[in-house]
N, C-alpha and C positions, 0 to 999 in steps of 0.2 A: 148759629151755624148757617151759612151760606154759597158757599163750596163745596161741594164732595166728590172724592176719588173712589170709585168702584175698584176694587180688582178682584176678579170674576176667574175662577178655576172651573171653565165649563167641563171636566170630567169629574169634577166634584159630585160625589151623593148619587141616589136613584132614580130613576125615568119618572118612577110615581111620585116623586116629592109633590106634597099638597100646595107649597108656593114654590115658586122659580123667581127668577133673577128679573124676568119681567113683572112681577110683582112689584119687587122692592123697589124696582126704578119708577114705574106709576105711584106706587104709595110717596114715593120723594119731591115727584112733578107734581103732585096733588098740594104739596106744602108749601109749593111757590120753592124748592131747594133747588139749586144749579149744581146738576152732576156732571162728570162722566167716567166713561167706562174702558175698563183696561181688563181686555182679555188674555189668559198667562194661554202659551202653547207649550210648553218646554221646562222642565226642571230651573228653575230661579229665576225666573220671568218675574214670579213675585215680589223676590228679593229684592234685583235691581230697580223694579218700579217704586217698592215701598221708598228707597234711597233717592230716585230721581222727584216723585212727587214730596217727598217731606221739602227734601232743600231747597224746592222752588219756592216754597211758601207760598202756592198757587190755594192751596187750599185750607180746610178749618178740620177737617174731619177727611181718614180715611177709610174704608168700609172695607174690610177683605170674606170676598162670598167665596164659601168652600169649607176643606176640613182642617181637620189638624195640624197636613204638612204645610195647607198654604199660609194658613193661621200662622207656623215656625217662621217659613222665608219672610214673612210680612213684618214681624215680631224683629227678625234680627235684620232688615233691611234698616227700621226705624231705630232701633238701637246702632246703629251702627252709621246714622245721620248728624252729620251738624247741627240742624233744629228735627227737634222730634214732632209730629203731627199724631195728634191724639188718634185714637183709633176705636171701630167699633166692629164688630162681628154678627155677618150674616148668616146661621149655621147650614152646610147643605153637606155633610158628610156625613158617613156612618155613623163615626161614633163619637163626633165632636166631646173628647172629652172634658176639655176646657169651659166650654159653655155650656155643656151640660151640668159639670160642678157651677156655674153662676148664674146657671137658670137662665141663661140670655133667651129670647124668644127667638122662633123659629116662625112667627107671624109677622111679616111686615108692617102692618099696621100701631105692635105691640113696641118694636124696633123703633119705629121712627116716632113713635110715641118721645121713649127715653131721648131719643137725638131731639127733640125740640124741646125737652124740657133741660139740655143738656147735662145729665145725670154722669157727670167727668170723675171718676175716682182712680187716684194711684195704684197701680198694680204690682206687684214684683217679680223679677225678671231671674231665671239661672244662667249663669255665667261658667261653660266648661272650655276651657283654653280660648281659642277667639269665637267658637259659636255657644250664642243665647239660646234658652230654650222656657217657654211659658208653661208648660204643664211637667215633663217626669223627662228622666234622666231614667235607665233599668238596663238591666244587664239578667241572664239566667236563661230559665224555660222562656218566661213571659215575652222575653225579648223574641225570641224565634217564633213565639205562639203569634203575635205578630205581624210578623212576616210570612209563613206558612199556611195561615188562614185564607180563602182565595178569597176574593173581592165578590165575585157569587154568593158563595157562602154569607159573607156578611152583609150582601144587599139581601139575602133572603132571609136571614133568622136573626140579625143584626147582631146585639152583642154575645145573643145565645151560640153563634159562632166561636167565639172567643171561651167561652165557659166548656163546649162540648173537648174543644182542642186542648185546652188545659188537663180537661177529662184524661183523655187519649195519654198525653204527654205523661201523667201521673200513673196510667194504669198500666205504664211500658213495666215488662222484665225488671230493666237496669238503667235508670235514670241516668242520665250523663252525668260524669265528674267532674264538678266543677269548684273552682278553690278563687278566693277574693281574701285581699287583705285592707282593713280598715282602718282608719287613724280618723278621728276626730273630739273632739273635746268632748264628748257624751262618752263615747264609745271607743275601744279598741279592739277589732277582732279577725281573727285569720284562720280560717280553715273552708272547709267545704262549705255550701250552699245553694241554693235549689232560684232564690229570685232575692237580688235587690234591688228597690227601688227609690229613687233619688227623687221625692216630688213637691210643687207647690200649690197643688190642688188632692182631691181626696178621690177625682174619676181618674180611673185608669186603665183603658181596655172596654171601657163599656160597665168596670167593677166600682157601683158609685160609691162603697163602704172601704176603700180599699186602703188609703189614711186617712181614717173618719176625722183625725183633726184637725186635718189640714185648714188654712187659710192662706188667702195670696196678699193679706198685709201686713202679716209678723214680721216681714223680716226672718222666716226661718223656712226650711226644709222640713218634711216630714218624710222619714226614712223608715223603709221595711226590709228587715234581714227576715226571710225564712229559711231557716237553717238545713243540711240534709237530715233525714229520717225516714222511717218507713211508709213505703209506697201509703201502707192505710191510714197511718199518721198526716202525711201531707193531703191526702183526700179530705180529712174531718176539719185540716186547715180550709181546702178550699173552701170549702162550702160556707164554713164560715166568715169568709168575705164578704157574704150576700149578705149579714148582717154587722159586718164590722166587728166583730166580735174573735177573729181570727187574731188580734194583737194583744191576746189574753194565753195564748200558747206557749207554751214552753219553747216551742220550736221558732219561735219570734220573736225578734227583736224590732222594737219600734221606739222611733227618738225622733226629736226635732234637735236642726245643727243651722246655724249659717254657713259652717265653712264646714268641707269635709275633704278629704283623701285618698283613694284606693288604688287599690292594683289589682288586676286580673286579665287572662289571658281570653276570659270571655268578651263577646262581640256587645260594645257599649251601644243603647239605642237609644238617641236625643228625638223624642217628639215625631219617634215614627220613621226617624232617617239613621242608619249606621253609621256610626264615628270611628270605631278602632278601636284598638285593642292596647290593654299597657296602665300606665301608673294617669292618674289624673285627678287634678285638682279641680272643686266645685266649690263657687260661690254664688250665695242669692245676692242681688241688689235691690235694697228695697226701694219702693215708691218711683221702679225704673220708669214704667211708661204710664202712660193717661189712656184710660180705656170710659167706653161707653156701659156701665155698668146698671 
């Protein structure tokens, strides 16, 4: 490695993060590496850069510091380049789900370790209509618990955020009605339903047991129907998320697919950003991109 492109989500993550971005850039300059730095202001700042610096072939490596979403635009920038530019992941978001299922370090030092020993592994990629997405495709409560969570809340209690809202969500009256219908080569199924999730890693929300089998080099999805049922029924589901052990429920359905199908009027959420609502087709691509692994 001898190039590297930064792009830097400076609202990414908390005030107190233990390293910052000035870190990672000293820990680079100390290795003799030639960086620089691209700062997003604006919703696809990242995207468009991932596309401008892959096709220049200015560089060997690109580094995207920040969460989830920038993690996505960065993701489907380079998918959606003429030459793809490997990539590695700086984590400064809440709930870096992605890198927290691959353990990526969150020490500089640790980071630029694996970039000089160039530790390049294929990753795979979710493919729903024209956008890519690297971690979950979901749709239900989960999807709204997401978006409803305030960003206070989850700089303060981090994923316990997400666990408590679920709580809340679970322990309403009368659970929203919600109905999805499925088509895929595992499975066929249509009626109501409380969360499904579409994923290539096993963190989702901060929930790191959540498709305990997931892997991002099969070549497959790992899929969670939990079906509707009683408020207290889906509580002893929750809980058991915290040990994986919730895909043993009656109220569960869990499979891995490469290709899958659905329909529902619920609000689809690719990687932390809303897509629509309606019938949609899902494919994984395997060994899409080169990551720093």
């Amino acid at each position: 490695m001898k190039s590297i492109r930064i792009i830097f989500n400076p609202k990414a993550g908390k005030k107190d993060e233990k390293f910052s971005i000035e870190d990672l850039i000293l820990t680079l300059v100390h290795q003799g590496l030639t960086l620089s730095l691209f700062k997003t202001a604006k919703a696809l700042d990242a995207y468009h850069e991932a596309i401008r610096a892959s096709e220049s072939r200015e560089f060997d490596l690109i580094i995207v510091a920040g969460g989830d979403g920038t993690l996505n635009e960065v993701v489907n920038g380079i998918m959606n380049s003429r030459y793809q530019t490997p990539l590695a992941v700086f984590p400064m978001g809440t709930m870096n789900d992605f890198s927290e299922f691959l353990k990526l370090p969150r020490d500089p030092e640790k980071l630029v370790a694996k970039i000089l020993q160039e530790q390049i592994h294929p990753v795979d990629v979710g493919k729903i209509g024209d956008t890519y997405f690297i971690n979950v495709a979901s749709m239900g409560i989960f999807t709204s618990v997401a978006h409803t969570t305030t960003k206070e809340s989850k700089n303060l209690l981090g994923p316990l955020a997400y666990y408590l809202e679920v709580l809340k969500q679970f322990s309403a009256t009368n659970l929203p009605k919600a109905k999805i219908s499925i088509q895929c080569e595992q499975v066929a199924y249509e009626g109501d339903f409380v969360i499904f999730l579409i994923s290539n890693s096993s963190s989702i929300g901060g929930f790191h047991n959540m498709a305990p089998n997931a892997s991002v080099t099969d070549g497959k999805f790992d899929c969670v129907l939990i079906k509707k049922a009683p408020v207290h029924r889906l509580i002893e589901v929750f809980l058991k998320i915290l040990s994986g052990q919730h895909i043993t429920s009656e109220f569960v359905s869990y499979f891995q697919t490469s290709q899958i199908e659905f329909s529902t009027e619920e609000e689809v959420d690719v990687d932390g950003e809303y897509l629509g609502t309606g019938r949609y087709r899902i494919d994984i691509i395997q060994n899409a991109i080169q990551m720093i692994i």
